[in-house]
N, C-alpha and C positions, 0 to 999 in steps of 0.2 A: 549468105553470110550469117543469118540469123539462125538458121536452121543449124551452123555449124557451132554455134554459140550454144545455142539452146542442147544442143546434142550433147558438148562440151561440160556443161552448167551441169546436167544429171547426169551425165558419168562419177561427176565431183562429187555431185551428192551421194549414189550410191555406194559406191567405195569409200565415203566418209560414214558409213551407217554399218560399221562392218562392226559387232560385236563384241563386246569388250569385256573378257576375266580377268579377276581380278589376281589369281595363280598362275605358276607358269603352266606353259604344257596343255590352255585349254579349258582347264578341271573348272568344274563351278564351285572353290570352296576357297574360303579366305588362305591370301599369300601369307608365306614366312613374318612377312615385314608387318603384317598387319597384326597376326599373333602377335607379336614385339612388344607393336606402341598402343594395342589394343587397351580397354579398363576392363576389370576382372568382371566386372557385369559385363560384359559382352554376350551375347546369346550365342555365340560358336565357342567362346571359352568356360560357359556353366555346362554343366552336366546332360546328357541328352537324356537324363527321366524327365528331367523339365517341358522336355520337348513330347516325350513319350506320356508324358502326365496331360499337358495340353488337348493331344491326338484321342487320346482315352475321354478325356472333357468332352471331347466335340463328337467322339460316340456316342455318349452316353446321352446327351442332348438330342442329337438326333434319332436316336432308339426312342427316347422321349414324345418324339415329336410323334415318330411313326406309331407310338402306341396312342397316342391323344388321337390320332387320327383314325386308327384302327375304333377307338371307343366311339368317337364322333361318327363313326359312317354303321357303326352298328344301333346307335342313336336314330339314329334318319330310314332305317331300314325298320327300325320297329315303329316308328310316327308310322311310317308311309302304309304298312301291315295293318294299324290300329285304323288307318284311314280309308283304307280299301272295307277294312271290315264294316267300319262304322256306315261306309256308300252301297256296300253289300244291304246290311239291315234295311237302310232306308229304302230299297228295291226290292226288296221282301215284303215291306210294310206297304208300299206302296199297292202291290198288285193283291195285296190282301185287302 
């Protein structure tokens, strides 16, 4: 009886987890009703440069990052050059 319970209980549950749009038909994009009683700032009723201007932000940041990074590892690569050279000499000097 427990077992038919418990079987019961999470049927419930996943058939209540069943995904919900807010349009008809499916679509992931706000319904008729919501453009209606939407406010004009609404981010589905401004402009998509807004969105497109965002998107282009979050390039240009991360181009950012990857050239910071590009600098930083050409950084570490000429320590490490400088550091080999400088363990080289002292091997030199040594056996002199």
């Amino acid at each position: 009886m427990k077992r038919i319970a418990i079987i019961i209980v999470t049927l419930a549950l996943m058939l209540s987890s069943v995904p919900a749009f807010a349009a008809e038909g499916g679509t992931k994009s706000p319904s008729k009703k919501a453009y209606k009683h939407a406010n004009e700032k609404a981010a589905f009723k401004r402009s998509g440069d807004q969105l497109a201007a965002k998107k282009e932000a979050k390039k240009a940041k991360r181009e950012a990052r990857e050239a910071k990074r590009e600098v930083k590892k050409a950084k570490k690569a000429e320590r490490k050059a400088h550091h080999e050279e400088k363990k080289a000499l002292k091997k030199k000097a040594k056996k002199e």
